[in-house]
PyMOL commands that place a pseudoatom at each C-alpha (Angstrom):
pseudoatom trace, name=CA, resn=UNK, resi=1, chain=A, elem=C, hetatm=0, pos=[-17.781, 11.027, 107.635]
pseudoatom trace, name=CA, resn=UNK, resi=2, chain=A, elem=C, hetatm=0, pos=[-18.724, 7.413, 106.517]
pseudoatom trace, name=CA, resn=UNK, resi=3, chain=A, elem=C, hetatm=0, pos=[-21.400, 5.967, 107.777]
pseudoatom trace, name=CA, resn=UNK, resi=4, chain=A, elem=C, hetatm=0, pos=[-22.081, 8.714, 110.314]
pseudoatom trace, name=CA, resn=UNK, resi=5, chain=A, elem=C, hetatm=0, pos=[-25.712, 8.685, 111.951]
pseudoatom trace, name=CA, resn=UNK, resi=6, chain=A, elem=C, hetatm=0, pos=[-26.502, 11.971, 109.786]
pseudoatom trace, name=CA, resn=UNK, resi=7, chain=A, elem=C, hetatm=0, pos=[-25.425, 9.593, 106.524]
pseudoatom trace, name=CA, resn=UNK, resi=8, chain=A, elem=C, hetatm=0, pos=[-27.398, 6.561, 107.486]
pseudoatom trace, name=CA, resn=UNK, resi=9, chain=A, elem=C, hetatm=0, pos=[-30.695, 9.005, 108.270]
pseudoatom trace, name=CA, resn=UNK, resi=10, chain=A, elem=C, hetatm=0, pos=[-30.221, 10.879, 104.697]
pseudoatom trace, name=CA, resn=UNK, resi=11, chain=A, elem=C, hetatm=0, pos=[-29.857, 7.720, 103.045]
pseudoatom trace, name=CA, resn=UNK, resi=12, chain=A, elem=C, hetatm=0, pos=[-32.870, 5.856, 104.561]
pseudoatom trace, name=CA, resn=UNK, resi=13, chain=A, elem=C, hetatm=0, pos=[-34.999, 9.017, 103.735]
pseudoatom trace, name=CA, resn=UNK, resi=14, chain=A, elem=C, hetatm=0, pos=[-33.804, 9.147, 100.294]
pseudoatom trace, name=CA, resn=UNK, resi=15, chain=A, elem=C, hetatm=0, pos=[-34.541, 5.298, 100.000]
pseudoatom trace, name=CA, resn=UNK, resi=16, chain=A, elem=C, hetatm=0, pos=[-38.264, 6.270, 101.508]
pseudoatom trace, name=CA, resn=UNK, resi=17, chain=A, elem=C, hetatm=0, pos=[-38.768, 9.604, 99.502]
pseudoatom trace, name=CA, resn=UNK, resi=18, chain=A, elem=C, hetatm=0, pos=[-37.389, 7.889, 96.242]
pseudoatom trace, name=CA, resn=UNK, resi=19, chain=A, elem=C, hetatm=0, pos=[-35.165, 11.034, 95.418]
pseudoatom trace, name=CA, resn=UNK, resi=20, chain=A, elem=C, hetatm=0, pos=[-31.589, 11.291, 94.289]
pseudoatom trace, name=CA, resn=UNK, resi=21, chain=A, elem=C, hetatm=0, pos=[-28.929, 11.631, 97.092]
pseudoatom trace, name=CA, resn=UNK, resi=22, chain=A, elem=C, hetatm=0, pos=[-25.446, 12.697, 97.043]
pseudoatom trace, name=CA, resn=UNK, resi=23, chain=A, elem=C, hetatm=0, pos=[-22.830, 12.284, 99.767]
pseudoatom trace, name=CA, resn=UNK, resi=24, chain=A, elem=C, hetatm=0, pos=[-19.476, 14.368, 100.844]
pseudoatom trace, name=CA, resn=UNK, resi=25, chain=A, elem=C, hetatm=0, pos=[-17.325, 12.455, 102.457]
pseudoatom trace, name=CA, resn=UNK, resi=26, chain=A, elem=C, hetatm=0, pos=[-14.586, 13.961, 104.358]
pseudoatom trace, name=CA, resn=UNK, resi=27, chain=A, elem=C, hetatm=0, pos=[-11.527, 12.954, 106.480]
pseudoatom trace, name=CA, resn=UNK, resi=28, chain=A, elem=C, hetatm=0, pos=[-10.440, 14.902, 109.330]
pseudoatom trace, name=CA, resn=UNK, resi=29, chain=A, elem=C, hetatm=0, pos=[-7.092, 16.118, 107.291]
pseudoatom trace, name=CA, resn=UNK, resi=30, chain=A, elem=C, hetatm=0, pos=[-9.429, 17.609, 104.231]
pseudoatom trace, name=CA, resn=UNK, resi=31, chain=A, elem=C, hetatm=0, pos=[-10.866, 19.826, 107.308]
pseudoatom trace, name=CA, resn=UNK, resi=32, chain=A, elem=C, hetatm=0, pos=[-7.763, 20.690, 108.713]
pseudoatom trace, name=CA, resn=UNK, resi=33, chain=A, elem=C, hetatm=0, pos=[-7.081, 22.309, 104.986]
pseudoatom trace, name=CA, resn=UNK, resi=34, chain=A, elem=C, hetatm=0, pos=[-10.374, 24.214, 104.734]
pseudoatom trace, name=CA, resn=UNK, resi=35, chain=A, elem=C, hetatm=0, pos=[-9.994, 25.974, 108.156]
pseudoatom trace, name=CA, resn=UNK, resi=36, chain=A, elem=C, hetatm=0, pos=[-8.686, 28.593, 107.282]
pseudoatom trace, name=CA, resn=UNK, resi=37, chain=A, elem=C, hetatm=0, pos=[-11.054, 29.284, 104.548]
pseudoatom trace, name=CA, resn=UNK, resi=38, chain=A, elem=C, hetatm=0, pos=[-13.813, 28.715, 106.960]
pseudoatom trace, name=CA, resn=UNK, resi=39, chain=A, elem=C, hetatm=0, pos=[-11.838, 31.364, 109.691]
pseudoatom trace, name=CA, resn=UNK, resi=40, chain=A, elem=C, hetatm=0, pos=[-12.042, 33.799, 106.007]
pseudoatom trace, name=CA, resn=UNK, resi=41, chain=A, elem=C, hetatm=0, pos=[-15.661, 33.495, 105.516]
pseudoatom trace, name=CA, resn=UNK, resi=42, chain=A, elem=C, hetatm=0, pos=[-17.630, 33.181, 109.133]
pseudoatom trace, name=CA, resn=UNK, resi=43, chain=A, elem=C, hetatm=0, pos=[-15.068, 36.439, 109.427]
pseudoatom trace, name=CA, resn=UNK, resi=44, chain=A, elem=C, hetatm=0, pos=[-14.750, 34.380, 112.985]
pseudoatom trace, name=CA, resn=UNK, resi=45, chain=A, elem=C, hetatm=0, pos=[-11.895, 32.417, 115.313]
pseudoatom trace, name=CA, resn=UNK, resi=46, chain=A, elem=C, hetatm=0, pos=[-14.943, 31.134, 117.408]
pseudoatom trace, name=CA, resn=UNK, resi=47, chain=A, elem=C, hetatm=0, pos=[-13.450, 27.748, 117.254]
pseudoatom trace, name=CA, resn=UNK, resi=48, chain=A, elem=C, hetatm=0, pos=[-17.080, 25.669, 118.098]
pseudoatom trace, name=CA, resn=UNK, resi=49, chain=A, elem=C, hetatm=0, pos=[-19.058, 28.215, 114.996]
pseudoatom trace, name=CA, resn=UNK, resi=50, chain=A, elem=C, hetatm=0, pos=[-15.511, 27.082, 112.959]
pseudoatom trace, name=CA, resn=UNK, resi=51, chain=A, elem=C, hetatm=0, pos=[-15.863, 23.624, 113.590]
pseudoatom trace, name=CA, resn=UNK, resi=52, chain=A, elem=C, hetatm=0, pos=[-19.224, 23.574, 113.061]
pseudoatom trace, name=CA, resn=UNK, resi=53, chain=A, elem=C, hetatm=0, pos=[-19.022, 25.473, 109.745]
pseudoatom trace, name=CA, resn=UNK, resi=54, chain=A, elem=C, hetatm=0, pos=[-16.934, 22.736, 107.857]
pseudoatom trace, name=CA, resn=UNK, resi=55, chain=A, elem=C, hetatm=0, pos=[-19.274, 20.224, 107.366]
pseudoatom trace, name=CA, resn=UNK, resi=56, chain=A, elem=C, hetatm=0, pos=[-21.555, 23.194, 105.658]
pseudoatom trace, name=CA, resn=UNK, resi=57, chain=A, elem=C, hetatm=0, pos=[-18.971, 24.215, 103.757]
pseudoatom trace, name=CA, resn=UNK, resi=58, chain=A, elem=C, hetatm=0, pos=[-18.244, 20.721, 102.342]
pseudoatom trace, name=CA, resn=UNK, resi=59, chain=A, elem=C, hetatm=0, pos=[-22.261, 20.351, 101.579]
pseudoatom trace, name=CA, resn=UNK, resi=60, chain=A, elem=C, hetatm=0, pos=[-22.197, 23.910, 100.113]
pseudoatom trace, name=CA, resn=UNK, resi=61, chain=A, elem=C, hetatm=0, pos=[-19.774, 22.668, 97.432]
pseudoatom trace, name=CA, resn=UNK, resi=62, chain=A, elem=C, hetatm=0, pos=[-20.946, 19.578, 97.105]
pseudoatom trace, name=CA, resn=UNK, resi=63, chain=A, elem=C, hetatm=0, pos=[-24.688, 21.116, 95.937]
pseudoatom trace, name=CA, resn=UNK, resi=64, chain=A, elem=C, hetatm=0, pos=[-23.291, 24.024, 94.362]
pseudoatom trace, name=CA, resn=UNK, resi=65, chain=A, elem=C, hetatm=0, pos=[-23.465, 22.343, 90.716]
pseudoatom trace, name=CA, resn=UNK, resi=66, chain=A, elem=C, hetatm=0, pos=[-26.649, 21.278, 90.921]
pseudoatom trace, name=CA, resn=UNK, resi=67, chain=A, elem=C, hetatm=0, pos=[-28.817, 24.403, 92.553]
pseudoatom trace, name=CA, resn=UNK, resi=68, chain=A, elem=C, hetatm=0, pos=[-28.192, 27.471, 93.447]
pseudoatom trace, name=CA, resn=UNK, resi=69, chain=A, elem=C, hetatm=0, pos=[-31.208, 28.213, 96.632]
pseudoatom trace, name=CA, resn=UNK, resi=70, chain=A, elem=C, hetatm=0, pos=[-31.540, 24.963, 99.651]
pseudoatom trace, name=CA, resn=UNK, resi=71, chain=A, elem=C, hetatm=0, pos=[-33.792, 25.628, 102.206]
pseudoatom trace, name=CA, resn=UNK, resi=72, chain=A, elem=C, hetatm=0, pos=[-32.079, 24.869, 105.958]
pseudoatom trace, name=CA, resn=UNK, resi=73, chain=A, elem=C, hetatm=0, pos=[-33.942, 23.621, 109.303]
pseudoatom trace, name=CA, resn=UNK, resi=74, chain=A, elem=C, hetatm=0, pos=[-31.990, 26.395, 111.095]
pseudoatom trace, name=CA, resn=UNK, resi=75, chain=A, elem=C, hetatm=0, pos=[-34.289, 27.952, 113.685]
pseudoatom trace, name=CA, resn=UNK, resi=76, chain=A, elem=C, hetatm=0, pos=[-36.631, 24.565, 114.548]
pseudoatom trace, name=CA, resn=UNK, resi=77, chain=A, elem=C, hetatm=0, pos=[-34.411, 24.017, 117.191]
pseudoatom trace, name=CA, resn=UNK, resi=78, chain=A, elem=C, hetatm=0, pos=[-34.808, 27.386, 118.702]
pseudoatom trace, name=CA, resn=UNK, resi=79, chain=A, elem=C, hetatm=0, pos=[-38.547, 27.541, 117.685]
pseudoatom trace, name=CA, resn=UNK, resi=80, chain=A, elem=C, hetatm=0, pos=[-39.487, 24.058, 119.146]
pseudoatom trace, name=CA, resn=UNK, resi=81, chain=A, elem=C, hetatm=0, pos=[-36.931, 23.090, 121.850]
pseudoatom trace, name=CA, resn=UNK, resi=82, chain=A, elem=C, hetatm=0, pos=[-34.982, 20.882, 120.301]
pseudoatom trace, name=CA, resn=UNK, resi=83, chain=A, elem=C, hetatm=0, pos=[-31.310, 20.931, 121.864]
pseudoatom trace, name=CA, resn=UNK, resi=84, chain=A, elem=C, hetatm=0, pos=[-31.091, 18.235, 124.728]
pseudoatom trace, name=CA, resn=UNK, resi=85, chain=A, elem=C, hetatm=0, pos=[-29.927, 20.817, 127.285]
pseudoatom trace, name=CA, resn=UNK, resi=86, chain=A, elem=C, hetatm=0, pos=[-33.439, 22.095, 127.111]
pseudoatom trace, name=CA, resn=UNK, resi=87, chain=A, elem=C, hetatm=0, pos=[-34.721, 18.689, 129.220]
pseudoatom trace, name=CA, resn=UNK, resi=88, chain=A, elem=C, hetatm=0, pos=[-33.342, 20.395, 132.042]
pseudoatom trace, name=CA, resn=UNK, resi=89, chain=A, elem=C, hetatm=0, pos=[-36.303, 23.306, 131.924]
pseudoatom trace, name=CA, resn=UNK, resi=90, chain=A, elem=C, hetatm=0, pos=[-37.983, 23.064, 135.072]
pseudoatom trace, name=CA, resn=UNK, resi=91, chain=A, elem=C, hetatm=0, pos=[-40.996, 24.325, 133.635]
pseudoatom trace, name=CA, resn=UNK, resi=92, chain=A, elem=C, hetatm=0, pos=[-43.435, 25.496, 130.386]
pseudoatom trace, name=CA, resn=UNK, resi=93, chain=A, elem=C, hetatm=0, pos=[-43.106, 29.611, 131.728]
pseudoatom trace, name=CA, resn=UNK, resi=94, chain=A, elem=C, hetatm=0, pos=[-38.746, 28.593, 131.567]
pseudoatom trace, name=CA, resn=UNK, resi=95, chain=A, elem=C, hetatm=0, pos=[-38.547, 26.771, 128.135]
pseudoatom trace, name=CA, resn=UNK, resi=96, chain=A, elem=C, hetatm=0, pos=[-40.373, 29.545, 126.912]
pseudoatom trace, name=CA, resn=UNK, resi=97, chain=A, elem=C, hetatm=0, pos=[-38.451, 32.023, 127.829]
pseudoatom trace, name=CA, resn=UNK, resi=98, chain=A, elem=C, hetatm=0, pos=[-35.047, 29.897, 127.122]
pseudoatom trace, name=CA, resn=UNK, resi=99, chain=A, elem=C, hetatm=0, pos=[-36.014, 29.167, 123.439]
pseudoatom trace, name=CA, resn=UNK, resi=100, chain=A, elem=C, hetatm=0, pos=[-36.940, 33.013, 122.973]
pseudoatom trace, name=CA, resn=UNK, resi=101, chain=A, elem=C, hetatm=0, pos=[-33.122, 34.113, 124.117]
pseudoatom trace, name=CA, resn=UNK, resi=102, chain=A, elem=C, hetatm=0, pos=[-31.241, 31.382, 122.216]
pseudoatom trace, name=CA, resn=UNK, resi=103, chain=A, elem=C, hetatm=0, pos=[-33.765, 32.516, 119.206]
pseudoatom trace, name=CA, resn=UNK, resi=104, chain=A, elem=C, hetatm=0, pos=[-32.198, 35.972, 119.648]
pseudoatom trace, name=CA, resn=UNK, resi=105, chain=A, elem=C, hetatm=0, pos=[-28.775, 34.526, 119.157]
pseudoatom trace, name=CA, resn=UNK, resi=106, chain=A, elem=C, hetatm=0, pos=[-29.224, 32.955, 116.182]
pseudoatom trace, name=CA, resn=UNK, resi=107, chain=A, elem=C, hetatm=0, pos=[-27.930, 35.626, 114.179]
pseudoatom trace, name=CA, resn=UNK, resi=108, chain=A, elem=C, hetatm=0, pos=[-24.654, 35.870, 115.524]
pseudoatom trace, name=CA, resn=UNK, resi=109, chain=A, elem=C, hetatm=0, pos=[-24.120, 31.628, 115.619]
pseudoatom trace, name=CA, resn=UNK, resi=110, chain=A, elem=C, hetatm=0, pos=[-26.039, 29.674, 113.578]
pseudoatom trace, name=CA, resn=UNK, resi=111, chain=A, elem=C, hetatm=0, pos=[-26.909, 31.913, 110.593]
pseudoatom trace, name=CA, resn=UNK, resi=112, chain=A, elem=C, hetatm=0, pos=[-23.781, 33.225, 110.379]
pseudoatom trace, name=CA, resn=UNK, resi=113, chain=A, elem=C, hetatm=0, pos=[-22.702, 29.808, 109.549]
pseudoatom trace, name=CA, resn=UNK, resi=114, chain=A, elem=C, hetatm=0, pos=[-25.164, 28.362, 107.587]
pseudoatom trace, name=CA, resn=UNK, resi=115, chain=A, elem=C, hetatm=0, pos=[-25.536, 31.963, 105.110]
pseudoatom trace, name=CA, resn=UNK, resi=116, chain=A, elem=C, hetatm=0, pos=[-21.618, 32.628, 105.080]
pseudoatom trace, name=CA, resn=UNK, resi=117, chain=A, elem=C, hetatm=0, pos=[-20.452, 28.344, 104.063]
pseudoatom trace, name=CA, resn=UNK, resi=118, chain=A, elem=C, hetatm=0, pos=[-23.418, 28.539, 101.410]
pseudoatom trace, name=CA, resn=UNK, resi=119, chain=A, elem=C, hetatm=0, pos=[-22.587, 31.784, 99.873]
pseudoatom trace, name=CA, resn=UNK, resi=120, chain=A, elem=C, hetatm=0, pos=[-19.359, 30.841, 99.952]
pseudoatom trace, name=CA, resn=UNK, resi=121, chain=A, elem=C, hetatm=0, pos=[-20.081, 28.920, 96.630]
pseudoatom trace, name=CA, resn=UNK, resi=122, chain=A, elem=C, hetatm=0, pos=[-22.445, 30.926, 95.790]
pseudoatom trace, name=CA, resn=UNK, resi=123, chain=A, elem=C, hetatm=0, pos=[-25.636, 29.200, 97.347]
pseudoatom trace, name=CA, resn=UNK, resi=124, chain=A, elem=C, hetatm=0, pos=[-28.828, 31.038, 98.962]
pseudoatom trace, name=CA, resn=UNK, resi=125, chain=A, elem=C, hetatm=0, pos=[-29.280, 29.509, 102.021]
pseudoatom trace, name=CA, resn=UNK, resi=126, chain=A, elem=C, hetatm=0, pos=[-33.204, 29.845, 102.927]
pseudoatom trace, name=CA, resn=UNK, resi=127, chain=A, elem=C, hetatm=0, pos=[-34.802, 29.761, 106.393]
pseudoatom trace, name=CA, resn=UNK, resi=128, chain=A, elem=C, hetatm=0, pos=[-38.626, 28.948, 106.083]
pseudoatom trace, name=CA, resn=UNK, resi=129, chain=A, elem=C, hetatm=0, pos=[-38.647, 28.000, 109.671]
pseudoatom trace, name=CA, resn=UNK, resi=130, chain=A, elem=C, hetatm=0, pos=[-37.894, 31.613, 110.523]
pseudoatom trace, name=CA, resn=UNK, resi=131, chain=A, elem=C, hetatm=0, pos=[-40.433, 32.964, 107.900]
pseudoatom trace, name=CA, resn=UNK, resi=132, chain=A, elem=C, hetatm=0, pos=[-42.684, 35.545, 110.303]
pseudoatom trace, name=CA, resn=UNK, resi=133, chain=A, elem=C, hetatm=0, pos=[-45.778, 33.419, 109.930]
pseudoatom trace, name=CA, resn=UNK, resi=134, chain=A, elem=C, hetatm=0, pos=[-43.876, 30.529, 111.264]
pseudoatom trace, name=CA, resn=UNK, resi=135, chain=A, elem=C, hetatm=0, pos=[-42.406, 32.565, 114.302]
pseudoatom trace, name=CA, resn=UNK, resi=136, chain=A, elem=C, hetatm=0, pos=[-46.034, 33.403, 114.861]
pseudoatom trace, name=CA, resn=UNK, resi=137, chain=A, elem=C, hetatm=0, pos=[-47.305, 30.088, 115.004]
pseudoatom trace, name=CA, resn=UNK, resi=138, chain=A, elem=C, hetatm=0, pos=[-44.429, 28.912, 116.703]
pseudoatom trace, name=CA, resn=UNK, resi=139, chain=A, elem=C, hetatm=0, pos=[-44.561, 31.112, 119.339]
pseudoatom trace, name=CA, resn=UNK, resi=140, chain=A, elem=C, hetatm=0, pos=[-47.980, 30.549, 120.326]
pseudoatom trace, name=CA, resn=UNK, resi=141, chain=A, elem=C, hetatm=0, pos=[-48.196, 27.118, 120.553]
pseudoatom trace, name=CA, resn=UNK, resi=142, chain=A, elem=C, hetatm=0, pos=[-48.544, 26.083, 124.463]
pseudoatom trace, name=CA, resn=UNK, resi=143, chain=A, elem=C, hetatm=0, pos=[-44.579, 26.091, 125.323]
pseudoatom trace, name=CA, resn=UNK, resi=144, chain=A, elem=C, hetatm=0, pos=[-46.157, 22.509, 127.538]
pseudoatom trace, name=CA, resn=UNK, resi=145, chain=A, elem=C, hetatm=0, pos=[-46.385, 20.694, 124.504]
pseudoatom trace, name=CA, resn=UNK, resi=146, chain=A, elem=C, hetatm=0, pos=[-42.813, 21.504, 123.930]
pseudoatom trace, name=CA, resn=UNK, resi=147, chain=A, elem=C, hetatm=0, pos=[-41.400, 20.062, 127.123]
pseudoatom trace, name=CA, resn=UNK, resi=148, chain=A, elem=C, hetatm=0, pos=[-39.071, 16.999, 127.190]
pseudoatom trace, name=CA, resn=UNK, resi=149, chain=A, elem=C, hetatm=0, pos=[-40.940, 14.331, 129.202]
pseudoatom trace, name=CA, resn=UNK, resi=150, chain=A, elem=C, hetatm=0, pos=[-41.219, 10.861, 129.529]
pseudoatom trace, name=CA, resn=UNK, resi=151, chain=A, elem=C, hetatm=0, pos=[-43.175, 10.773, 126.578]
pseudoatom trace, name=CA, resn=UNK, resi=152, chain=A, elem=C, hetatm=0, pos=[-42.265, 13.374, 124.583]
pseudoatom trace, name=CA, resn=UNK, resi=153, chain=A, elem=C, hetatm=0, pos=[-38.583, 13.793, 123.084]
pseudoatom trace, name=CA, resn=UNK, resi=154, chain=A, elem=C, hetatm=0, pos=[-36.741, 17.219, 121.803]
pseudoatom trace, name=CA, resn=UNK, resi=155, chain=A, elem=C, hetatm=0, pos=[-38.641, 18.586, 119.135]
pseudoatom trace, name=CA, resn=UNK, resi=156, chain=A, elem=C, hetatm=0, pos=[-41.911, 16.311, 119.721]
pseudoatom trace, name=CA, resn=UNK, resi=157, chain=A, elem=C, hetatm=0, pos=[-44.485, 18.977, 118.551]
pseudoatom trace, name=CA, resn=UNK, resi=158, chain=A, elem=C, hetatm=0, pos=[-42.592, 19.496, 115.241]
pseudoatom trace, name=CA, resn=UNK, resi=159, chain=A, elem=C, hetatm=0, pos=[-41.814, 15.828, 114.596]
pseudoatom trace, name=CA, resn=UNK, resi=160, chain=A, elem=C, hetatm=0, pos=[-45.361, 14.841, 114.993]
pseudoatom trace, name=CA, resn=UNK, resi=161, chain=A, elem=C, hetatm=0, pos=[-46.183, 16.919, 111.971]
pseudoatom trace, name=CA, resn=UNK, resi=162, chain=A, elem=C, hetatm=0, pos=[-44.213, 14.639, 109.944]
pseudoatom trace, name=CA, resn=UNK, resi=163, chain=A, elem=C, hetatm=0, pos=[-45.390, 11.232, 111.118]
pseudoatom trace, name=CA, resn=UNK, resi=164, chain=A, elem=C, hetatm=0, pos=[-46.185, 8.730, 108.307]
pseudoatom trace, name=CA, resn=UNK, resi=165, chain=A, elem=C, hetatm=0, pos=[-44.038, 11.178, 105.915]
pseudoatom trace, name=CA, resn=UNK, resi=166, chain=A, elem=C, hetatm=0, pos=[-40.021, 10.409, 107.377]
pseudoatom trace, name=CA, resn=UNK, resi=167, chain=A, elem=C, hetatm=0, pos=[-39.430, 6.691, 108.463]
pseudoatom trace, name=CA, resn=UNK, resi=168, chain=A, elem=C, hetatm=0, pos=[-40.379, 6.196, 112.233]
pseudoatom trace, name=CA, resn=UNK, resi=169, chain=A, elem=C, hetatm=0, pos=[-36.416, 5.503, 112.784]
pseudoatom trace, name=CA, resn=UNK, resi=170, chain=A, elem=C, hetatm=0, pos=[-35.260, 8.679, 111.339]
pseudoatom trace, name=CA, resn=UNK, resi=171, chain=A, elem=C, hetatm=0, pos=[-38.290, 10.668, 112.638]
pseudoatom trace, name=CA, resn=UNK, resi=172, chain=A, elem=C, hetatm=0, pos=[-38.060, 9.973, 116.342]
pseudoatom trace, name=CA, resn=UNK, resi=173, chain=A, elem=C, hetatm=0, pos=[-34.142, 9.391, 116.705]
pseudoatom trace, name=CA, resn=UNK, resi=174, chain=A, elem=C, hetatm=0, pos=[-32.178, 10.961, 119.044]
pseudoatom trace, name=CA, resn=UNK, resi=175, chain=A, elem=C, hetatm=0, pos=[-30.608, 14.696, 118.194]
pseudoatom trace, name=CA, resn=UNK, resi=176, chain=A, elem=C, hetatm=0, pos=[-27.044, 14.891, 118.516]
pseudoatom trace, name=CA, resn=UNK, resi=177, chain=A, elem=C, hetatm=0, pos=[-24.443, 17.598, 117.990]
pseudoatom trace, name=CA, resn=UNK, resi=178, chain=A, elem=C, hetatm=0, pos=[-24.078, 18.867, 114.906]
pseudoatom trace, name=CA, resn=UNK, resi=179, chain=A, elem=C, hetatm=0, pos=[-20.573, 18.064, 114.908]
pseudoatom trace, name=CA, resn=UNK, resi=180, chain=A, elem=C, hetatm=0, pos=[-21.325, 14.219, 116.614]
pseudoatom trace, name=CA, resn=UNK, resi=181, chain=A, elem=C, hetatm=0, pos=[-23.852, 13.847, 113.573]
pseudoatom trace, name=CA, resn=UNK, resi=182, chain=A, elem=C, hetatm=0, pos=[-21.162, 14.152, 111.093]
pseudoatom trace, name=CA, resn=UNK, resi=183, chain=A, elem=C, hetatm=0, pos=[-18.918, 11.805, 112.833]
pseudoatom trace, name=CA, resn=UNK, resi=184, chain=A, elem=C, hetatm=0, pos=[-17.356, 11.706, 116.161]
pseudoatom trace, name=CA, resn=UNK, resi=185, chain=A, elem=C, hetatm=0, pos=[-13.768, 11.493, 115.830]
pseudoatom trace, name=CA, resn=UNK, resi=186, chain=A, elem=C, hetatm=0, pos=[-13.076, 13.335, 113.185]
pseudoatom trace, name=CA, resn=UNK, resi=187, chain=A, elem=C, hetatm=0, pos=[-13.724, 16.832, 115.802]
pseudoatom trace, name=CA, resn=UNK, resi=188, chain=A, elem=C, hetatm=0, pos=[-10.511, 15.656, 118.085]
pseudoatom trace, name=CA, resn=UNK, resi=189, chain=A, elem=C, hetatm=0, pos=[-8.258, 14.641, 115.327]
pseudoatom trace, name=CA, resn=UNK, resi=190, chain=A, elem=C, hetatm=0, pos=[-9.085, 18.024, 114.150]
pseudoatom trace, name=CA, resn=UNK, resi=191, chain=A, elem=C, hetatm=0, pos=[-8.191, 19.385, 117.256]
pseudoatom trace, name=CA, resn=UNK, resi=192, chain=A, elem=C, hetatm=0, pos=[-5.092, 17.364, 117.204]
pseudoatom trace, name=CA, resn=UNK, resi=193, chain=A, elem=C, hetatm=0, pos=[-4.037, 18.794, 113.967]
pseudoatom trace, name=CA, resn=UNK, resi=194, chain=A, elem=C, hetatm=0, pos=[-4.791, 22.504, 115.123]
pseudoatom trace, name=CA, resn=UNK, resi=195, chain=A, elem=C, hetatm=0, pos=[-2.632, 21.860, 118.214]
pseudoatom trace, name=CA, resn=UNK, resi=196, chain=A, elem=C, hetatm=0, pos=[0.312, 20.582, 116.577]
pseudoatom trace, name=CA, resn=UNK, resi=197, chain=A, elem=C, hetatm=0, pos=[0.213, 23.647, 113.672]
pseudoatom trace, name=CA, resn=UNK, resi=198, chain=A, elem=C, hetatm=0, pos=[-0.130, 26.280, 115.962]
pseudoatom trace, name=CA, resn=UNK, resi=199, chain=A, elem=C, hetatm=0, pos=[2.442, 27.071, 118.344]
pseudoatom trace, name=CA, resn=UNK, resi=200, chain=A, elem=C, hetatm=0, pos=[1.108, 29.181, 121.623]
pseudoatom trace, name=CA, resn=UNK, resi=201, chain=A, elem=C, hetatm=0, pos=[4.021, 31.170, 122.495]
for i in range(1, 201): cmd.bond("trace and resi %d" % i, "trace and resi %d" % (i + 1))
show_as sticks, trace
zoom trace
């Protein structure tokens, strides 16, 4: 959507990096018309993997004329605590052993997403946070330093890698939704349309 927080933060690091960046735009009624080729290719009704997918699948054709491999941040999340639930861990031991179930899931959620919307024009969608050296290393770093605190936001261990490389304002913003990145109301008009297309009886 225009001007979402995900747009402003691409084009601020593309202004920093000095690299070419491309934008797809969408309105809520061009992803009411893709749903159900997104329903035909996650081979899912899941309606939150669905609504999630579209913005992928917009992006996958989007970059499909100019590459054919991308390399995704799926898995940091899961690797290095990075969804805001996570602040609720009581303790290191907990997160720990949170981030190492949803890890488990990612197959069935967000990989299904991100490989079945790329391939679905014919893009390789590449994971190098889920390479096995990176699981290792991920895995063994003290699950403390991973914590939400005061002091330390979602993802804090893996952003501080990048400090000095990503604009401080893009580095240490807030994570949102995937779906709230892209632009807020754009998932209830969706819903709207659904509603009003589909009849429950």
């Amino acid at each position: 959507m225009a001007n979402s927080p995900d747009i402003l933060a691409a084009r601020e690091v593309a202004r920093h990096l000095r690299t070419d960046h491309y934008e797809r735009i969408f309105t809520p009624e061009e992803a009411f018309g893709i749903v159900e080729r997104s329903v035909f290719h996650l081979e899912t009704y899941e309606p939150e993997l669905i609504r999630s997918a579209i913005p992928n699948y917009f992006l996958a054709e989007l970059t499909a004329p100019h590459v054919k491999v991308v390399l995704t941040g799926e898995g940091a999340d899961e690797l290095f605590a990075g969804y805001q639930y996570l602040r609720d861990a009581p303790d290191a031991e907990s997160l720990q052993r949170e981030c190492r179930r949803i890890f488990h899931h990612l197959k069935n959620v967000n990989l299904q997403r991100a490989d079945r919307m790329s391939m679905a024009h014919g893009i390789e969608a590449r994971v190098p946070f889920l390479d096995t050296t990176m699981l290792q290393v991920s895995f063994s770093v003290d699950p403390a330093l991973k914590l939400h605190t005061v002091d330390r936001c979602e993802k804090w261990f893996l952003r501080d890698l990048f400090r000095g490389d990503v604009p401080e304002t893009v580095l240490w913003r807030t994570q949102a939704m995937q779906c709230e990145s892209v632009g807020v109301h754009w998932v209830t008009q969706l819903q709207q349309f659904c509603a009003t297309a589909v009849d429950d009886a």
